[in-house]
C-alpha positions as a Markdown table, in Angstrom:
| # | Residue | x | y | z |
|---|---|---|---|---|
| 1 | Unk | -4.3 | -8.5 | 0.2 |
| 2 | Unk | -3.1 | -9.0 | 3.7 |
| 3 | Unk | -0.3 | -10.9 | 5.0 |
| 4 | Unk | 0.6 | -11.0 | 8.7 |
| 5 | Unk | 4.2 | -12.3 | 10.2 |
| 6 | Unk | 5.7 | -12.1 | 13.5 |
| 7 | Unk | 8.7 | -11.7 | 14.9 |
| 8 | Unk | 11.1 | -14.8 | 14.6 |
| 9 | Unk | 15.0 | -15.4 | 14.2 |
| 10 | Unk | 15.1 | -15.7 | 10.4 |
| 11 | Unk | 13.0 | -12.2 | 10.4 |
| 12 | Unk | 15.5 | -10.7 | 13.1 |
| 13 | Unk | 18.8 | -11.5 | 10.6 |
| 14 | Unk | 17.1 | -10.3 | 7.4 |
| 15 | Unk | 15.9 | -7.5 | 9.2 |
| 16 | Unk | 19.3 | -6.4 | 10.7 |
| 17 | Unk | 21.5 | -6.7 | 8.2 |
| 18 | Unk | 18.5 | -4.1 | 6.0 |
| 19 | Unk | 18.6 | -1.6 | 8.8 |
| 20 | Unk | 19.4 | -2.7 | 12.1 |
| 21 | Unk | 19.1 | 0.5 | 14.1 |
| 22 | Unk | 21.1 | 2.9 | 11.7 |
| 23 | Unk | 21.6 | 6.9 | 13.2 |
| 24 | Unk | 20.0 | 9.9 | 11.5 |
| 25 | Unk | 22.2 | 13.1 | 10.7 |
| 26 | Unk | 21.4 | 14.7 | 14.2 |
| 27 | Unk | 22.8 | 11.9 | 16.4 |
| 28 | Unk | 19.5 | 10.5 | 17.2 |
| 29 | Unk | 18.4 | 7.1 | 16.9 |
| 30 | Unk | 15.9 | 6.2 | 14.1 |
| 31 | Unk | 12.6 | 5.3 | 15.7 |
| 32 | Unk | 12.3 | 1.6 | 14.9 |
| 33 | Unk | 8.9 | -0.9 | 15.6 |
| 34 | Unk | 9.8 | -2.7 | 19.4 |
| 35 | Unk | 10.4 | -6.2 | 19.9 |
| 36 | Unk | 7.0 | -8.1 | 19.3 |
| 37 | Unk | 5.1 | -5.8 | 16.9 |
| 38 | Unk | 3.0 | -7.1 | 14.3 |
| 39 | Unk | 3.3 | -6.1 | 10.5 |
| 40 | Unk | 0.4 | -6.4 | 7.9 |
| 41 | Unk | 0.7 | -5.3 | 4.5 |
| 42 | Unk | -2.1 | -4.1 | 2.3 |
| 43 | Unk | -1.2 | -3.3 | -1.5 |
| 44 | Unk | -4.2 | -1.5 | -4.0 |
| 45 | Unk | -4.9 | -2.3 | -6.4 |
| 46 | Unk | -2.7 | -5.0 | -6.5 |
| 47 | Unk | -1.7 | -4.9 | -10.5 |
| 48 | Unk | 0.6 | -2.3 | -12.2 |
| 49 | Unk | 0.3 | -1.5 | -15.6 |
| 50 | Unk | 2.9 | -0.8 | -17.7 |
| 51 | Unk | 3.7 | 3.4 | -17.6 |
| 52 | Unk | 4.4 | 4.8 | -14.9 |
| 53 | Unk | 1.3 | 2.9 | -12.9 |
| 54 | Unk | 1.1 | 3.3 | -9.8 |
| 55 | Unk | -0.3 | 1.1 | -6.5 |
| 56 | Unk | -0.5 | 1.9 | -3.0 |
| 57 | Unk | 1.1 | 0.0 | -0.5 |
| 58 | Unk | 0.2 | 0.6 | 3.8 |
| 59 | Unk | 2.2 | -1.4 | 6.4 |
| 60 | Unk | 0.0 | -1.3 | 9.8 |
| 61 | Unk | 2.5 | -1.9 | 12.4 |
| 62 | Unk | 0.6 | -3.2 | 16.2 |
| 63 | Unk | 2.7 | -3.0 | 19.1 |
| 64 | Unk | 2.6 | -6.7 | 21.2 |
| 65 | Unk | 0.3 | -5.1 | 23.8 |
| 66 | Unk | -2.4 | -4.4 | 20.6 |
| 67 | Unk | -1.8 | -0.6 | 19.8 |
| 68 | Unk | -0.3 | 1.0 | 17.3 |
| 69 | Unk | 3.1 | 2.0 | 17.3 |
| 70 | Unk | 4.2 | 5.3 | 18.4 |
| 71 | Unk | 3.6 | 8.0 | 15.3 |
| 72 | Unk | 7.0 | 8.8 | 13.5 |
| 73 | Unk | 8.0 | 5.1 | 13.5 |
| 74 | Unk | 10.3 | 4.5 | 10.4 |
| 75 | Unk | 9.0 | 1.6 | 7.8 |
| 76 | Unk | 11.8 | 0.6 | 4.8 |
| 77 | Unk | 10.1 | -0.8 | 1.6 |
| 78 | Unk | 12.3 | -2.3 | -0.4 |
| 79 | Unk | 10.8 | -4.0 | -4.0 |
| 80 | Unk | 12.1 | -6.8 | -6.4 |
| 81 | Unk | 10.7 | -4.8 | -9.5 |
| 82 | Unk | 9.5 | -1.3 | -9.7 |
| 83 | Unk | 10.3 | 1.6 | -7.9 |
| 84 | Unk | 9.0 | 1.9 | -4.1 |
| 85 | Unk | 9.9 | 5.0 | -2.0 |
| 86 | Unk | 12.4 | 4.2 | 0.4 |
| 87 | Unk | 10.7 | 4.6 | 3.7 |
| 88 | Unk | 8.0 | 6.1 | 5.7 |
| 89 | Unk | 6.6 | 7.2 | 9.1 |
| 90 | Unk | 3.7 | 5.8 | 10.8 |
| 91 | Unk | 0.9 | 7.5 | 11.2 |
| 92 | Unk | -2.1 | 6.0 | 13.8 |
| 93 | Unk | 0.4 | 3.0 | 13.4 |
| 94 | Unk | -0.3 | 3.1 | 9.2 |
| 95 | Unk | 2.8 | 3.8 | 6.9 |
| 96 | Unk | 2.2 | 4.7 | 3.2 |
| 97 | Unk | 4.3 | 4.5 | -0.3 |
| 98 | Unk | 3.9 | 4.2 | -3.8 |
| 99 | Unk | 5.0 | 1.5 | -5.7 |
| 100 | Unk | 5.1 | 2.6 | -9.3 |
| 101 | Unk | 6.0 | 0.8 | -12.7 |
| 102 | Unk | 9.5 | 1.4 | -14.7 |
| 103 | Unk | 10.9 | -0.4 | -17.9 |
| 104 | Unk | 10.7 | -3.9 | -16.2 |
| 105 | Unk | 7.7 | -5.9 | -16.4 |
| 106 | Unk | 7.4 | -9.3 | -13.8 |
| 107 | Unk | 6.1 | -9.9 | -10.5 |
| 108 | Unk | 7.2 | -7.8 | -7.5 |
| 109 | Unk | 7.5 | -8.7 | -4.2 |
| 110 | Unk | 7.9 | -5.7 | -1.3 |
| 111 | Unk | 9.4 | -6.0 | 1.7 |
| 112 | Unk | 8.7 | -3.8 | 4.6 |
| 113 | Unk | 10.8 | -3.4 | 7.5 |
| 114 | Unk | 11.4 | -1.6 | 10.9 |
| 115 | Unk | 14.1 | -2.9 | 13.9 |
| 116 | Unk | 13.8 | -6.7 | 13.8 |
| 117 | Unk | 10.4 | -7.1 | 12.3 |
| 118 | Unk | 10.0 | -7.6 | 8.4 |
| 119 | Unk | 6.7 | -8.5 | 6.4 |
| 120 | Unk | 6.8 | -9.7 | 2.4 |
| 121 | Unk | 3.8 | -9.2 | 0.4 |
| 122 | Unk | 1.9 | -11.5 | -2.0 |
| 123 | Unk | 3.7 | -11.4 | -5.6 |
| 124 | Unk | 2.0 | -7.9 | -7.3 |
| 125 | Unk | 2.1 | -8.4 | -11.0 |
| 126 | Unk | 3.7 | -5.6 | -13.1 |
| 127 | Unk | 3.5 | -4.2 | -16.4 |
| 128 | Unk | 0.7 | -6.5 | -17.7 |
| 129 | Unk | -1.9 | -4.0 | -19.6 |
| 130 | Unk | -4.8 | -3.1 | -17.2 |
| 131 | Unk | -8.5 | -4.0 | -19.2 |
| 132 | Unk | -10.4 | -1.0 | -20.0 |
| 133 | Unk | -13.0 | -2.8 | -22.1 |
| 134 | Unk | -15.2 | -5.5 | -23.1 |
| 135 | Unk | -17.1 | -6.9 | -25.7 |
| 136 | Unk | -19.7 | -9.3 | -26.0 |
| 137 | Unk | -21.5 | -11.4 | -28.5 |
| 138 | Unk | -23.7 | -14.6 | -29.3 |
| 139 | Unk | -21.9 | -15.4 | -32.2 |
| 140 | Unk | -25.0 | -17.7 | -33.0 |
| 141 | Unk | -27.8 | -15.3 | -31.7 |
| 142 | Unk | -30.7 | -18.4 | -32.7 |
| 143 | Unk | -30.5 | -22.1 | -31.1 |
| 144 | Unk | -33.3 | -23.3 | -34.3 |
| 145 | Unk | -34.8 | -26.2 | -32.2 |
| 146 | Unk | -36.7 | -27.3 | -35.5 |
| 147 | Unk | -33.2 | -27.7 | -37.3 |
| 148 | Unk | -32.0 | -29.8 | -34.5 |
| 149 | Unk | -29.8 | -27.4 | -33.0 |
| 150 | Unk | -28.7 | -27.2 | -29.0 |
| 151 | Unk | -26.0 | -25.5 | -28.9 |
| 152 | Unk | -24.9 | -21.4 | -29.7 |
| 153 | Unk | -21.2 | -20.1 | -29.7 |
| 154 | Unk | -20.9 | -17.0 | -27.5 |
| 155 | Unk | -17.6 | -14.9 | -26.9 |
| 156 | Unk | -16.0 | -12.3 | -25.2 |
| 157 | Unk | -13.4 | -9.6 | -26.8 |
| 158 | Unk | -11.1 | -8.2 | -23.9 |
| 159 | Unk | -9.2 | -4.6 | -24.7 |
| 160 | Unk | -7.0 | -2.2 | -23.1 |
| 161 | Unk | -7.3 | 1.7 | -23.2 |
| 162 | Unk | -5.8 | 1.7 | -26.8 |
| 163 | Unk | -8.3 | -0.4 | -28.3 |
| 164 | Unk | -6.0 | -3.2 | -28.4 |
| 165 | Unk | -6.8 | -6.9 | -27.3 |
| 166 | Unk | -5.5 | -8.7 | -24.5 |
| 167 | Unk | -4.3 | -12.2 | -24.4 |
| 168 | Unk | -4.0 | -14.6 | -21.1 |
| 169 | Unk | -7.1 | -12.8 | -19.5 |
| 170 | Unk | -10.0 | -15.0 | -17.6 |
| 171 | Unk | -12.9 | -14.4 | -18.5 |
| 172 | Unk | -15.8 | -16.0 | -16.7 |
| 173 | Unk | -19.8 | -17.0 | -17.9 |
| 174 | Unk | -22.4 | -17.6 | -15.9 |
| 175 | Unk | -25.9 | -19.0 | -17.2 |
| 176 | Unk | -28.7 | -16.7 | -15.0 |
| 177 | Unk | -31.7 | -17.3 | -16.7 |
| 178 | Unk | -32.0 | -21.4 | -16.2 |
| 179 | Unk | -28.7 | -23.6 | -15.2 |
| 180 | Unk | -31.4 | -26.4 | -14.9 |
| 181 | Unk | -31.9 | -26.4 | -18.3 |
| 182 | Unk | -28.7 | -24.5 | -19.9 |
| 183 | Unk | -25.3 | -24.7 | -19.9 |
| 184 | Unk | -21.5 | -23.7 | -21.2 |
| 185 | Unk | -19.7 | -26.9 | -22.9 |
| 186 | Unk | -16.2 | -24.9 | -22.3 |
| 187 | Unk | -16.6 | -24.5 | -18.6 |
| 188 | Unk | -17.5 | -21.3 | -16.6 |
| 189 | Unk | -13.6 | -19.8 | -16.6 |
| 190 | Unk | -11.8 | -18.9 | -20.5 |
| 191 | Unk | -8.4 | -17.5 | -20.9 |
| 192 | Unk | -8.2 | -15.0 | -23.9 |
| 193 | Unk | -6.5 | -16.0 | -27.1 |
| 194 | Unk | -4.2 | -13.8 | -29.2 |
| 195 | Unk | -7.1 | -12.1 | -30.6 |
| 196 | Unk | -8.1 | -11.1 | -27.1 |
| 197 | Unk | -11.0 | -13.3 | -27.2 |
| 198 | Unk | -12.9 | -15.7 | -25.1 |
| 199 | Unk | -15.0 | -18.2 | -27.0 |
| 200 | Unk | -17.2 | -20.5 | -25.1 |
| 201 | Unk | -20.6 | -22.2 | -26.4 |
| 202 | Unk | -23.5 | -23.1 | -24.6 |
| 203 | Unk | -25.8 | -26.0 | -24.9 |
| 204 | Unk | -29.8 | -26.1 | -23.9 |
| 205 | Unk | -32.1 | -28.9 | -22.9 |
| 206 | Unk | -35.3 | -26.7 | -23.7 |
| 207 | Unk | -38.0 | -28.1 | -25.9 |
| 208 | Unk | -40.1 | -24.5 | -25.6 |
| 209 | Unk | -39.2 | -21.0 | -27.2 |
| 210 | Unk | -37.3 | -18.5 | -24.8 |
| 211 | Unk | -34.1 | -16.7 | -24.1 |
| 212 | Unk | -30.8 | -17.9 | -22.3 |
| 213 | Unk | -29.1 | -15.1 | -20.6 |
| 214 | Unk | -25.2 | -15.5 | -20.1 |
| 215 | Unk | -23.4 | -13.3 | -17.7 |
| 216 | Unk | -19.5 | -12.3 | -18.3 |
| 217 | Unk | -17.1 | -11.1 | -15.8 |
| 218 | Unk | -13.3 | -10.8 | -16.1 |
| 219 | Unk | -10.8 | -11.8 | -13.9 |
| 220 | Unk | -8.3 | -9.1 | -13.7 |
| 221 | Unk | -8.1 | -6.3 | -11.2 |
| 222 | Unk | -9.8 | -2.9 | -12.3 |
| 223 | Unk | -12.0 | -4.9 | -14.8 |
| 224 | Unk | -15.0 | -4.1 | -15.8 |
| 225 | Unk | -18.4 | -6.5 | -15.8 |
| 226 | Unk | -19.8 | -6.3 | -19.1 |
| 227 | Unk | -23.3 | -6.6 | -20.5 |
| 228 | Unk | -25.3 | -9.6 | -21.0 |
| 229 | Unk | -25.2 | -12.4 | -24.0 |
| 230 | Unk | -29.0 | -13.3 | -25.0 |
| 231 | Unk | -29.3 | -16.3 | -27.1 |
| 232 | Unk | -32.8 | -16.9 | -28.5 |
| 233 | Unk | -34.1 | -20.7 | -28.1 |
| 234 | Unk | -36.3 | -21.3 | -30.9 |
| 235 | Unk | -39.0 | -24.5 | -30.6 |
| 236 | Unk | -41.8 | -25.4 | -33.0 |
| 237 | Unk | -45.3 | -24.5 | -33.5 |
C-alpha cells in the first residue's frame, strides 16, 4: 500500500511537537528529512496475525529536487497498536522497521516522521488469524436435468494453521467454464460463517450433459487460491 503526503502546516505541528530537531548524546544534531521532502510508506504484508507476527514497514523519503535523502537520515515510527521499532536511518533514501503483533488485536495505524514532514499509513489490521487453508466442495456434485433440477449448492471451508475455521473471511467464485449459460444465485463475493464456511449455489441454463467449473479465491492477504468445484450437468437421452 502506498500513501504519499507533502509538507503542510498541520504536518509541520504534528511533526514538531514528535521530534522537532531533538540533539543526540554527542552534541550533534540528528539528521532530519529537509523542508519539502516527500514521504511514502509501503507496509508487507499488510495483515498481522495474532503471535508475535510480524510486517515490514519502508518509508522512502525524496528530497524536493527528486533524490533521495542523504543516507543516515533519521525516520520515527510510531504505531497505534503493536510494537514498531522506534526509528531508523535511511538508506538509498529507504528506511526499514518491523511492526510486530502483542496482546492487542485492532487496526494500526503508523506514523512516520523526520523534521517537519510526517506520513500515516492505511489502517493494517492486527491479530486476525492469517488463512492457511482451504476447502472445497459441490455439496450437490449432480444438477439431474431429467428430475428438473438447475441448480447445485457449492461451498468453501476457510482454516487457519491449526485446523480451525475462520469466520468474516470473503471468499470469492467465479464460473470459468460458461457464464453464458451458468451462474452463482448468492453473488460472486461470500463472507464465512461461524463454521468457517462459504456456501453459495449455482444455477445452469443448459439443456445438454457437461460440467460447470467454479473457481474460488479468498480475500485475505497470504491466502491461498484453492482448487476447482466441478458440478456435473446431467440432460436426457
Amino acid at each position: 500500500m502506498i500513501r504519499r503526503v507533502y509538507e503542510s502546516v498541520a504536518a509541520r505541528v504534528a511533526a514538531g511537537s514528535l521530534v522537532a530537531m531533538v540533539l543526540a548524546s554527542c552534541g550533534q544534531a540528528i539528521l532530519s528529512a529537509p523542508d519539502g521532502t516527500t514521504l511514502q510508506i509501503f507496509v508487507n504484508p499488510p495483515f498481522i496475525a495474532a503471535n508475535g507476527d510480524t510486517a515490514v514497514v519502508s518509508v522512502l523519503a525524496v528530497e524536493k529536487a527528486g533524490t533521495p535523502v542523504p543516507d543516515g537520515t533519521v525516520i520515527q515510527f510510531f504505531t497505534t497498536v503493536g510494537i514498531i521499532d522506534e526509528q531508523a536511518r535511511t538508506n538509498d533514501g529507504v528506511a526499514r522497521v518491523n511492526l510486530r503483533s502483542n496482546a492487542t488485536s485492532g487496526t494500526a495505524v503508523v506514523t512516520a516522521v523526520s523534521g517537519a514532514v510526517s506520513i500515516k499509513s492505511d489502517s493494517i489490521p492486527i491479530g486476525a488469524r492469517r488463512v492457511n487453508s482451504v476447502k472445497t466442495q459441490a455439496v450437490d456434485q449432480i444438477i439431474d436435468l431429467r428430475l428438473g433440477k438447475s441448480t447445485a449448492e457449492i461451498g468453501a471451508r476457510v482454516l487457519d494453521e491449526n485446523g480451525n475455521p475462520i469466520p468474516g473471511i470473503i471468499v470469492r467464485f467465479r464460473v470459468s467454464s460458461d457464464p453464458a449459460t451458468d451462474r452463482l444465485l448468492e453473488g460472486s463475493d461470500v463472507p464465512t460463517n461461524n463454521n468457517g464456511d462459504a456456501i453459495n449455489k449455482v444455477q445452469t441454463k443448459r439443456t445438454t450433459t457437461g460440467t460447470i467449473t467454479i473457481k474460488v479465491e479468498v480475500l485475505a492477504p497470504g491466502s491461498v487460491t484453492a482448487a476447482d468445484i466441478t458440478v456435473q450437468v446431467v440432460a436426457g437421452s
